[in-house]
C-alpha positions in Angstrom: 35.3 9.6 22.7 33.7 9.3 19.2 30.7 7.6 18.7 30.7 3.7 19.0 29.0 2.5 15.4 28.3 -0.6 13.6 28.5 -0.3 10.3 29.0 -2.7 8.2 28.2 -5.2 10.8 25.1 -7.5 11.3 23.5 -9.0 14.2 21.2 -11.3 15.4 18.6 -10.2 18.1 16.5 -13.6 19.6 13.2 -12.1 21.1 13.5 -8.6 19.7 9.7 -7.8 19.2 9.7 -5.9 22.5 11.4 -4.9 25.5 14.6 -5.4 26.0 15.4 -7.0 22.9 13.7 -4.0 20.7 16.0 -1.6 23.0 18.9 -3.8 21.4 17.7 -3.5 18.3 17.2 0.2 17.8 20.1 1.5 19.5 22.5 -1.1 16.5 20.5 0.2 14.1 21.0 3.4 14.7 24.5 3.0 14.8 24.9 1.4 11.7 24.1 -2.3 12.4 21.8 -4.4 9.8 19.5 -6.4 12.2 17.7 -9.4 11.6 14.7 -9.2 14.3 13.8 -12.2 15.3 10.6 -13.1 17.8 7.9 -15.1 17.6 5.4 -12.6 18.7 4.3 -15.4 21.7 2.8 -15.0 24.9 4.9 -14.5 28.0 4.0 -17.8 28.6 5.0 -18.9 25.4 1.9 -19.7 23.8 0.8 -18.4 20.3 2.5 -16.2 17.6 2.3 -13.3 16.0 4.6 -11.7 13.3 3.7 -8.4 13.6 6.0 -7.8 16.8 9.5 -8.2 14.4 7.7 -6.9 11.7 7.0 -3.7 13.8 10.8 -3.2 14.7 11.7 -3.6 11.5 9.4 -0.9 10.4 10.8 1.3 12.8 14.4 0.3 12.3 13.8 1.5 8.2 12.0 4.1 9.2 14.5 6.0 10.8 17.1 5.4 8.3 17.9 1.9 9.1 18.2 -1.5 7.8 16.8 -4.7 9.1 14.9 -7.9 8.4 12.1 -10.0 10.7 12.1 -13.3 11.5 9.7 -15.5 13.5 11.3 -18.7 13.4 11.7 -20.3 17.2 15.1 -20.7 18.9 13.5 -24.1 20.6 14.8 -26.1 17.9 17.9 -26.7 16.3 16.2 -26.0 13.0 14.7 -23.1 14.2 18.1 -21.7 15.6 19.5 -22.5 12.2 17.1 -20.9 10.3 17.3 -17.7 12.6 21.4 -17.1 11.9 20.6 -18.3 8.2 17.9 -15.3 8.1 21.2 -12.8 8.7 23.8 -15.0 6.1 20.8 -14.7 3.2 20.2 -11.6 3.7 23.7 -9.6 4.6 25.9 -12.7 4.3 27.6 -12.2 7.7 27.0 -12.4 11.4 28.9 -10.5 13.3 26.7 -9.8 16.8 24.4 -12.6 18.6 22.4 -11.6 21.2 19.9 -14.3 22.7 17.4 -12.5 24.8 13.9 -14.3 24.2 12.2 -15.5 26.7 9.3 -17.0 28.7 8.0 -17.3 31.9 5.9 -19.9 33.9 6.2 -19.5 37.7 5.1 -21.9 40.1 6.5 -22.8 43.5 9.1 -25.7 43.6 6.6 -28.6 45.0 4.2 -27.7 42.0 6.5 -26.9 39.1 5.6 -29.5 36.2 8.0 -31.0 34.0 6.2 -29.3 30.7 6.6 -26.2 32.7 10.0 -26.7 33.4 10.7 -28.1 30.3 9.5 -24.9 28.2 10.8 -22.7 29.8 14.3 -24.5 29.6 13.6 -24.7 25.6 13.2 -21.0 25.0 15.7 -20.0 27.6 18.8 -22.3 27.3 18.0 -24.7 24.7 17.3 -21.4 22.2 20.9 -20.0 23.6 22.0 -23.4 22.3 20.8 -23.6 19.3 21.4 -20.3 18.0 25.1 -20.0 19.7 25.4 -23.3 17.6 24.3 -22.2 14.1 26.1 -18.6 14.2 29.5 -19.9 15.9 31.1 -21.5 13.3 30.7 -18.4 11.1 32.0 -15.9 14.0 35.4 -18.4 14.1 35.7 -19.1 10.4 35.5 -15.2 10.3 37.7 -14.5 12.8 35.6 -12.2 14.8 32.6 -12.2 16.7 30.7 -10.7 19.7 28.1 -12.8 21.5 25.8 -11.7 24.5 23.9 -14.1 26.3 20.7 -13.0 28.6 20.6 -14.5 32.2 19.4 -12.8 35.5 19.7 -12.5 39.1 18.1 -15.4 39.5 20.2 -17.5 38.1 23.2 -16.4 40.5 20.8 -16.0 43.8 17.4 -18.0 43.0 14.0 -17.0 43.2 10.8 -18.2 44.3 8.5 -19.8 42.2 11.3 -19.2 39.3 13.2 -22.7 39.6 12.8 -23.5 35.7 13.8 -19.5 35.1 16.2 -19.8 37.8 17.8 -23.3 36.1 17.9 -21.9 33.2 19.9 -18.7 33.2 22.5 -20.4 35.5 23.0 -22.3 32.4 23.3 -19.9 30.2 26.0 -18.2 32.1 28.0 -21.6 31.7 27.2 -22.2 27.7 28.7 -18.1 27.2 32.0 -19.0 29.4 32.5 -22.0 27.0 32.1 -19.5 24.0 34.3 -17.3 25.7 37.0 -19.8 26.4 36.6 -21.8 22.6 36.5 -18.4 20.7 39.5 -16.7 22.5 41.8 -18.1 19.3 39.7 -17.1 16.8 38.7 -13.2 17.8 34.8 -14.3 19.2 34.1 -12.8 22.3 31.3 -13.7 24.8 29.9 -12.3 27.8 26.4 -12.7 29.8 24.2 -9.5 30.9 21.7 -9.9 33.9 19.7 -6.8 32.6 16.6 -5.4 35.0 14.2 -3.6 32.9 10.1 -3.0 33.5 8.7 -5.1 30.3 5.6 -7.7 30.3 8.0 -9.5 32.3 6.7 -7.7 35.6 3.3 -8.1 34.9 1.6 -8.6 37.9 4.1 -7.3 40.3 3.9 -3.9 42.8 6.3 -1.7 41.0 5.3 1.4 42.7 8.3 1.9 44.4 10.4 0.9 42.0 13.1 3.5 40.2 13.1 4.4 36.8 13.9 0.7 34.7 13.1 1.5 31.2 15.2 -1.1 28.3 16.7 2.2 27.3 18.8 2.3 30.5 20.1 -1.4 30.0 20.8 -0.9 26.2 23.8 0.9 26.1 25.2 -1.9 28.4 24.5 -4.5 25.9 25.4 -2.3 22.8 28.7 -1.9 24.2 29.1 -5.5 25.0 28.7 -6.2 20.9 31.1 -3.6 20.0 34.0 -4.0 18.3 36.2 -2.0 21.1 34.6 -5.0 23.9 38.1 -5.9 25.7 36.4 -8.0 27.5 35.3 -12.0 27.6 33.9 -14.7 29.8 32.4 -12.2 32.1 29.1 -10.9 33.7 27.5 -7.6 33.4 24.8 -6.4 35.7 22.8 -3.6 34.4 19.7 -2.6 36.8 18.0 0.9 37.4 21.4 2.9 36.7 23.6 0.9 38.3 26.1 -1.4 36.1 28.6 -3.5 38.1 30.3 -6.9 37.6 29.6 -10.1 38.7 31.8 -12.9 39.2 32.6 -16.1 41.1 35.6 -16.2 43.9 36.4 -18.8 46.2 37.7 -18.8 49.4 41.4 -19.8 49.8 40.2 -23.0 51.3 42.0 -25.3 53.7 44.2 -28.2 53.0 44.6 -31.1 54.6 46.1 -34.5 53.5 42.7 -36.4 54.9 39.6 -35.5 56.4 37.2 -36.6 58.8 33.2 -35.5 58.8 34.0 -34.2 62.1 37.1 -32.0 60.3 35.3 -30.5 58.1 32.5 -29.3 60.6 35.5 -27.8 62.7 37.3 -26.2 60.0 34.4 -25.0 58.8 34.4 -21.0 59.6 37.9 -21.2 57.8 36.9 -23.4 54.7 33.8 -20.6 54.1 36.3 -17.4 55.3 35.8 -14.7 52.4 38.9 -12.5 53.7 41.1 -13.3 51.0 39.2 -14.3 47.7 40.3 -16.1 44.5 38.9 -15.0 41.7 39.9 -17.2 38.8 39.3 -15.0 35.3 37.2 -17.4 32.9 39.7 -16.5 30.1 41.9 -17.4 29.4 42.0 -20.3 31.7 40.2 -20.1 35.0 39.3 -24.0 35.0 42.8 -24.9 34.7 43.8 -22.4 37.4 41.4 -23.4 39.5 42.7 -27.1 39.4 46.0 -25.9 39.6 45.7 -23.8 42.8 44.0 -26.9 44.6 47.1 -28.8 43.7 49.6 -26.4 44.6 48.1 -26.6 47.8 47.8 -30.3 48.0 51.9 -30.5 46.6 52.7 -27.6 49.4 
């Protein structure tokens, strides 16, 4: 196969100072892609800034050969996500690629989270993914293309401890991408969610001794493809940890109908209502809500 460039194209990379999001970065640029490099330069926590994180990429990025611009304006405000998207229209009047990867992270077991907590890490997390999906998505459509990645984990799908505001939060953003998937369909925007699993400040703190080898590197070329041109695919999941990539999706169980139920019913029929044998998987494009509905009345109708 030849190699997979982006020339001519431009994206937008939330919380590309480091990690993951620098990963992202390079590997476009290096393929052609002019990259506006946005991050703050906070703390994990979320506290502070610092321009010289972006302003280091970008460096880099030129350095080798490359184009980009930095931008340190905060995805937790709709001004904020505007500004970020209008960074790459001033500067290369296009976006074709969104990726929203920044991130924070306050921990805290469930009976001591605290609403600011909670609340801050939602703002960065899903409220940014809002904001900046919302500023660049009328220019992907009005363009007729787009590629957009959103950034959840694990623990949105399984939970964690202590994570329930990181936990909340990237549930959602695997919800907000579907509903890019499914409104961009028509007009050539695709969307997808990756649940990367890479060593970066993000594991501060935690016994990684025994852990493989997780660099961003390994998770980039994931991503990368994901904002390609040549993606065929839209409203789905990508898992990329320590070498392994793999899919993730919801199915339900065929279910059992019956015309009315009792409490007592549903206890009994229980091992059949949660049976696994025979999954549905209902594709998010181009309409898994509506086949969902429609299955449950086919069943209902007979």
């Amino acid at each position: 196969m030849a190699e997979l460039r982006f020339d001519d194209r431009v994206a937008v990379i939330t919380g590309a100072g480091r990690g993951l999001g620098r990963a992202y970065a390079e590997l476009l640029a290096g393929r052609g892609a002019r990259v506006v490099v946005n991050d703050t330069g906070a703390s994990l926590a979320g506290s502070g800034t610092d321009s010289s994180p972006a302003e280091q990429v970008v460096d880099a990025i030129r350095a080798a050969g490359g184009d980009g611009v930095p931008c340190t304006d905060s995805v937790t405000t709709p001004e904020g996500g505007k500004a970020i998207v209008e960074a790459a229209l001033d500067s290369y009047g296009r976006v074709d690629i969104l990726i929203h990867n920044a991130g924070v992270v306050r921990g805290a077991p469930l009976s001591e989270m605290t609403p600011e907590n909670f609340e801050t890490v939602l703002d960065v997390h899903l409220r940014g993914g809002f904001h900046v999906l919302r500023a660049a998505f009328p220019a992907m459509c009005n363009a007729g293309y787009g590629r957009i990645v959103l950034t959840a984990s694990v623990n949105g799908l399984y939970g964690n401890h202590r994570q329930a505001n990181y936990s909340a939060a990237k549930g959602g953003l695997i919800g907000l991408s579907h509903v890019a998937a499914v409104e961009g369909a028509e007009h050539g925007v695709r969307s997808n969610v990756i649940l990367p699993g890479a060593l970066t400040r993000m594991a501060e703190g935690l016994d990684t001794s025994a852990y493989p080898p997780m660099p961003p590197d390994l998770v980039a070329p994931v991503v990368g493809w994901l904002t390609h041109e040549q993606c065929s695919i839209s409203g789905e999941i990508l898992v990329s940890m320590a070498g392994r990539v793999a899919r993730a999706f919801v199915a339900e169980s065929p279910g059992v109908y019956q015309p009315e139920w009792t409490m007592e019913q549903v206890a009994e029929q229980l091992p059949a209502i949660r049976s696994t044998d025979r999954p549905e998987v209902f594709a998010v494009v181009p309409s898994g809500q509506i086949d969902h509905i429609r299955y449950s009345f086919e069943m209902a109708n007979g």
